[in-house]
N, CA, C and O of each residue as an XYZ file, in Angstrom:
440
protein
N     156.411     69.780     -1.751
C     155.953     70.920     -1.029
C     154.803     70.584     -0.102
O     154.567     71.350      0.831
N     154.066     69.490     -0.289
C     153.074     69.377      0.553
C     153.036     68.509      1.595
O     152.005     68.230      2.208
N     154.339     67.979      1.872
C     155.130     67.381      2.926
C     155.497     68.512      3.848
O     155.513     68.206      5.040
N     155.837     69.935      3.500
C     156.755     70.468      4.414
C     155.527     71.403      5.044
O     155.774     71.849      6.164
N     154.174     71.774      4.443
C     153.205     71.874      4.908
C     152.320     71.911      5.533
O     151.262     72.538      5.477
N     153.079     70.619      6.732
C     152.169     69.759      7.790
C     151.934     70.876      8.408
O     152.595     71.911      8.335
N     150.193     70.506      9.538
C     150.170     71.200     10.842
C     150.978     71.014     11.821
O     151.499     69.899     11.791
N     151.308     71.718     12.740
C     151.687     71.695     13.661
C     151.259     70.535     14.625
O     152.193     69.939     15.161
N     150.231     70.206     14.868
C     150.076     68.943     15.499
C     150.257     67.383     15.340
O     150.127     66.492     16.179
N     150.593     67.330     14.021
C     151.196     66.558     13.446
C     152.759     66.273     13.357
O     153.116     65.124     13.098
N     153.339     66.888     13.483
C     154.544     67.290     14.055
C     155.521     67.057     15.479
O     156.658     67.001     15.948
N     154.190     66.984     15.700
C     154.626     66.307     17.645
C     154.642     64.961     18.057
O     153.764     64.113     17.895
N     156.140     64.821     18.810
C     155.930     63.075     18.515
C     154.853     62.772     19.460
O     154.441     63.474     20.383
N     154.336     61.232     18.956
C     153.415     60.578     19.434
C     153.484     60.327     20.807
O     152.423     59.827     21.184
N     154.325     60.472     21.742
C     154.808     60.575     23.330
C     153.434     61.600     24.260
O     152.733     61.262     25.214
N     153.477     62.831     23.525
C     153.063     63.835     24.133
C     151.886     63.947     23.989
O     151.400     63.402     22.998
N     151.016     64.673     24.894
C     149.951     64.957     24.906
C     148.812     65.987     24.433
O     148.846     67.103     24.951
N     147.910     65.737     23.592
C     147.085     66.940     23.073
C     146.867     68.298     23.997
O     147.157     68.185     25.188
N     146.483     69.298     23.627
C     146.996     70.432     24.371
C     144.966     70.388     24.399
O     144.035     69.934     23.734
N     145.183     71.084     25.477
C     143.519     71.147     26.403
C     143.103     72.210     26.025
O     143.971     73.079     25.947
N     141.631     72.638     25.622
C     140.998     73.663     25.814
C     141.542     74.806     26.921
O     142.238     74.687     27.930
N     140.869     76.043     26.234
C     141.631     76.979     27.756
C     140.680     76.943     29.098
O     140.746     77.415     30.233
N     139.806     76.169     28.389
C     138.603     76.296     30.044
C     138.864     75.396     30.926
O     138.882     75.636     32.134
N     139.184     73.826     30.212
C     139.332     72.672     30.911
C     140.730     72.396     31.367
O     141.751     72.547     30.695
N     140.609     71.838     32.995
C     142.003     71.889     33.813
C     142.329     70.602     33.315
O     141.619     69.625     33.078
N     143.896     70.858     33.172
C     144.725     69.719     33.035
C     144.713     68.414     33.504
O     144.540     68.131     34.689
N     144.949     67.358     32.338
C     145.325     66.274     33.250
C     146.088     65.841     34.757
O     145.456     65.136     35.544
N     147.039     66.161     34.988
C     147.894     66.154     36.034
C     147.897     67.222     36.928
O     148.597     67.330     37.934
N     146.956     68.111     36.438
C     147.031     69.456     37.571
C     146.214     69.386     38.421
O     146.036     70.413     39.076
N     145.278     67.997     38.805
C     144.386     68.540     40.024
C     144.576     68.821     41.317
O     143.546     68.894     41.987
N     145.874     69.049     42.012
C     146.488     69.612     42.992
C     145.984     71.444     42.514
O     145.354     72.212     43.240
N     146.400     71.675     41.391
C     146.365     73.162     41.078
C     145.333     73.880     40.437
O     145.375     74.786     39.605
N     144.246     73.200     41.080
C     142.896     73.478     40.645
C     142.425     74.850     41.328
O     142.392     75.176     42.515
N     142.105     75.479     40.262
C     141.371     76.927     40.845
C     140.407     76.923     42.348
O     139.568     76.041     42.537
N     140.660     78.015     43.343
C     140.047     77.863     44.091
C     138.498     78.010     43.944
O     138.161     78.955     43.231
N     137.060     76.941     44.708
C     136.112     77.033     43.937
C     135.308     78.543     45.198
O     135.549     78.566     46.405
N     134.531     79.447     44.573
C     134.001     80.751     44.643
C     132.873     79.519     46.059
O     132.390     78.391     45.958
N     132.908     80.665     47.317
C     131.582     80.226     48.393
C     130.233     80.686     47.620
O     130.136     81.527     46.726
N     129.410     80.044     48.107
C     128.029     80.381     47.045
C     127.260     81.438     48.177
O     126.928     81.227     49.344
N     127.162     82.338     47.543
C     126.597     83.648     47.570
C     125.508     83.618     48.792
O     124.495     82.932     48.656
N     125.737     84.397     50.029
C     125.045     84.204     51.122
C     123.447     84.986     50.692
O     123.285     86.191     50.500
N     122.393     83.913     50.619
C     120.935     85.101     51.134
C     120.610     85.627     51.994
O     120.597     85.190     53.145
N     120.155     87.062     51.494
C     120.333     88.168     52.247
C     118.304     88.106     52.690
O     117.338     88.131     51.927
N     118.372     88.027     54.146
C     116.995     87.921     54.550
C     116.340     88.976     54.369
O     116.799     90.102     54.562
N     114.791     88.633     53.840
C     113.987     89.548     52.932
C     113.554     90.504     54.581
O     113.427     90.253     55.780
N     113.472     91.500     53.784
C     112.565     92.730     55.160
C     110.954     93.057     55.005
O     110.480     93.849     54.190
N     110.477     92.548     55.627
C     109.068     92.981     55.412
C     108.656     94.416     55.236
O     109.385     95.404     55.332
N     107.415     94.374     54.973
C     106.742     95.367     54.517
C     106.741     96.384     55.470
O     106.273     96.049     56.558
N     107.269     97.930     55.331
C     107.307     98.792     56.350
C     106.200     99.497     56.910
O     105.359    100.122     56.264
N     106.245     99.372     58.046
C     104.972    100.189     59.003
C     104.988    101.505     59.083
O     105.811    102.310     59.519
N     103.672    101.621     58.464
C     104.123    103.634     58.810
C     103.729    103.905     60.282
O     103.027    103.182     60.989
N     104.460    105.386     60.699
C     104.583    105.537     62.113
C     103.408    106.759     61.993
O     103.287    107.303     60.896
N     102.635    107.145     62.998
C     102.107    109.057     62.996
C     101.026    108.412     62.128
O     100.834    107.300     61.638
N     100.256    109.879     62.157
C      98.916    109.729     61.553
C      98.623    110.020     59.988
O      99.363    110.751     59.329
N      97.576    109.439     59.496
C      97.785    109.346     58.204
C      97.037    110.777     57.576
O      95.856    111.001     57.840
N      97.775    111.633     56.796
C      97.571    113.142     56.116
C      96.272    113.034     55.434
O      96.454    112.425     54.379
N      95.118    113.345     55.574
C      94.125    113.687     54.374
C      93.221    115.318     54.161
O      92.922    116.089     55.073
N      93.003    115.455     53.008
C      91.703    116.876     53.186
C      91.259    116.859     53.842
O      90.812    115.772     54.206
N      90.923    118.271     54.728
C      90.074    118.338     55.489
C      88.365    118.129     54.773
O      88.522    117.973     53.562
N      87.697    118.108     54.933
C      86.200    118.072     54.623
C      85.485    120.155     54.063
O      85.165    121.027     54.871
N      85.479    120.204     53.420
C      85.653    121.626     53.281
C      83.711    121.969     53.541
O      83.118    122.919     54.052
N      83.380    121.081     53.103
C      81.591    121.317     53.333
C      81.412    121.733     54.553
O      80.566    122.616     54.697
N      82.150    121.224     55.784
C      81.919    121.546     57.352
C      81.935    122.621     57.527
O      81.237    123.170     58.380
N      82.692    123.174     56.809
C      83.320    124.679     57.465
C      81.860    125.821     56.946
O      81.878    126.960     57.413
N      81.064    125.548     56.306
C      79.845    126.218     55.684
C      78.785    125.539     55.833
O      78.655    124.325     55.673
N      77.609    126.690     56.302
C      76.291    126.446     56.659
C      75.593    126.601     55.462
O      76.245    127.335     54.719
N      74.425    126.183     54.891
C      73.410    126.806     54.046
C      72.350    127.207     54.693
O      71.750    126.513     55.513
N      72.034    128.407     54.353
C      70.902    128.920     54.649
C      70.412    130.003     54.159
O      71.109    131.013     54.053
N      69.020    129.961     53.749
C      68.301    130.178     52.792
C      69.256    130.286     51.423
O      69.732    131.376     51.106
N      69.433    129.422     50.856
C      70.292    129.706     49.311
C      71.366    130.020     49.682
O      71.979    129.089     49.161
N      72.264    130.703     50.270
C      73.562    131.303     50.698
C      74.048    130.440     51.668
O      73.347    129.810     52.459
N      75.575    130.413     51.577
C      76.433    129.965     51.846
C      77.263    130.840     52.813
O      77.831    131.852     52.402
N      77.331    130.409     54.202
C      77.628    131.058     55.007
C      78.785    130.443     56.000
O      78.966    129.225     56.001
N      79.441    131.167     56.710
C      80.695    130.199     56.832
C      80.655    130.197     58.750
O      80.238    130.959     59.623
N      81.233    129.093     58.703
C      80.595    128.310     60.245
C      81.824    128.771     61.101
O      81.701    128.744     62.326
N      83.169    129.252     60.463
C      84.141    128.997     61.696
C      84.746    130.539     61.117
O      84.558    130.983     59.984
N      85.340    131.052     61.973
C      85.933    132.485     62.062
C      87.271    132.217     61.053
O      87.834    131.124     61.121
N      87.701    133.135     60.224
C      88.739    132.957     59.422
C      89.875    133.851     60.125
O      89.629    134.937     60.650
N      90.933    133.359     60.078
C      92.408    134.004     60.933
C      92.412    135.422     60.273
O      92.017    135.539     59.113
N      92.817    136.422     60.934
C      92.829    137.869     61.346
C      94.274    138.070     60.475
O      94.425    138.955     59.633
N      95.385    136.992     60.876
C      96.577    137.213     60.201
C      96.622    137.044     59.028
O      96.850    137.959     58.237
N      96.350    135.475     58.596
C      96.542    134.838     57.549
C      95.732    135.208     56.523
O      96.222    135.311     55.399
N      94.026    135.530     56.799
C      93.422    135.820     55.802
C      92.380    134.823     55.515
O      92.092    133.937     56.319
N      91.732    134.986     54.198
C      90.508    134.242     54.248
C      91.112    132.897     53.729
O      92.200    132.911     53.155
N      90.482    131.841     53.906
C      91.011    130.502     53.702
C      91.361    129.758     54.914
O      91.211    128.537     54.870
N      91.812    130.307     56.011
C      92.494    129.960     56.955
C      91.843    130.498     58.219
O      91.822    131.583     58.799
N      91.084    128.751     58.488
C      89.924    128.684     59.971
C      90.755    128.429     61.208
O      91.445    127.444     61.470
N      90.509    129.690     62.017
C      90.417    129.310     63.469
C      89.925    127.893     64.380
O      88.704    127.974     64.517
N      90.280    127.051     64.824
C      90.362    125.886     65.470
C      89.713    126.013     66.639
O      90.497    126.343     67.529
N      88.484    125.873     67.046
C      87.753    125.770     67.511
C      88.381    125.322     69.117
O      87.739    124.274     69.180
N      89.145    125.348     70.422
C      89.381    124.440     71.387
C      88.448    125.202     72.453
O      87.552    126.027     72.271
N      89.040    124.562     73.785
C      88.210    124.709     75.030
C      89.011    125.833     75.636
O      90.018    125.835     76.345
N      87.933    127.190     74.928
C      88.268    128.522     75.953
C      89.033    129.133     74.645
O      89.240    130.342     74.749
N      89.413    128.636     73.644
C      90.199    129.735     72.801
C      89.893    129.125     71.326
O      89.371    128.058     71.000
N      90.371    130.114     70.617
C      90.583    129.948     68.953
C      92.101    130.283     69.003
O      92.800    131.103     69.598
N      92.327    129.101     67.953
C      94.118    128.773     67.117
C      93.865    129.190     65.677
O      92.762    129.268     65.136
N      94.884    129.410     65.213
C      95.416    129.161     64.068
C      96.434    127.974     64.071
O      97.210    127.825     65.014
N      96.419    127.341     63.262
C      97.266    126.160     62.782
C      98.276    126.964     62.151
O      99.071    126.390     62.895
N      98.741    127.462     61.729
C      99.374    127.876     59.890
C     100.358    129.223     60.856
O     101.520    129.415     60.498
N      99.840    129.975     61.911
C     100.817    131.454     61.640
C     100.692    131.234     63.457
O     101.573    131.857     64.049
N     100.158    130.797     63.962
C      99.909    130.177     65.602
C      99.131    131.338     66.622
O      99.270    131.342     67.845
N      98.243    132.368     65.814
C      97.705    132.988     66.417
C      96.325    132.723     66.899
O      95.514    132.266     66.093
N      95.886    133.018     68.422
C      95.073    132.748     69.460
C      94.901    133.905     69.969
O      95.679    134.807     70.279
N      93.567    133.754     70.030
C      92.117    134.673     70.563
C      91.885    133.679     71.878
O      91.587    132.506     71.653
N      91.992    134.049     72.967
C      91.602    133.427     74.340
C      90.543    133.918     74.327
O      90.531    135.121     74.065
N      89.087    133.172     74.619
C      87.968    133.919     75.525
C      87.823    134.348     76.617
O      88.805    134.183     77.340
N      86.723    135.000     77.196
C      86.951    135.234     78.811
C      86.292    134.256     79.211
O      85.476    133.528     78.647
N      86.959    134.304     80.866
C      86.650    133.573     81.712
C      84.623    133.419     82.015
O      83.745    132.556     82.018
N      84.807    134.989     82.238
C      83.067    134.463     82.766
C      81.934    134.490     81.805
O      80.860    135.052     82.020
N      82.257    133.838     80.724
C      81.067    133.650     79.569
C      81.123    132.208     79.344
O      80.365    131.681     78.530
């Protein structure tokens, strides 16, 4: 019984050839060698982006108020529309609003 037992590789006449791993290509196959993969193109780095326009910060809120004597008094006219919080913009010949776009023109002969 321990004759009829054999492995399988034992079994094969001595002519033939051991059978290959599944990773490694055949003896006689190097005609039918896997095609080899192009190596991966680098992709050129992009520098650091430039910001465009001006850069956003708080306004300074101390400006907008005078002190005097102990009290706190406020330096710029507050918008008529919008309400308190929201200063009139000071230009040449008029007051803006930023926020609701209302303008007070002055007169001419003052």
């Amino acid at each position: 019984m321990a004759e009829e037992a054999k492995p399988a590789e034992e079994a094969k006449p001595a002519g033939e050839a051991k059978e290959q791993p599944a990773g490694a290509p055949a003896a006689g196959a190097a005609s039918e060698a896997k095609p080899v993969k192009k190596a991966d193109k680098k992709k050129e780095k992009k520098g650091k982006r430039v910001r465009t326009g001006r850069k956003h910060f708080k306004s300074d809120v101390y400006k907008f108020y005078k002190v005097e004597g102990g009290k706190a008094t406020a330096s710029k006219k507050p918008c008529p529309r919008c309400g308190a919080g929201t200063w009139l913009a000071e230009h040449k010949g008029r007051l803006y609003c930023g926020r609701c776009t209302y303008t007070i023109f002055e007169k001419r002969g003052q």
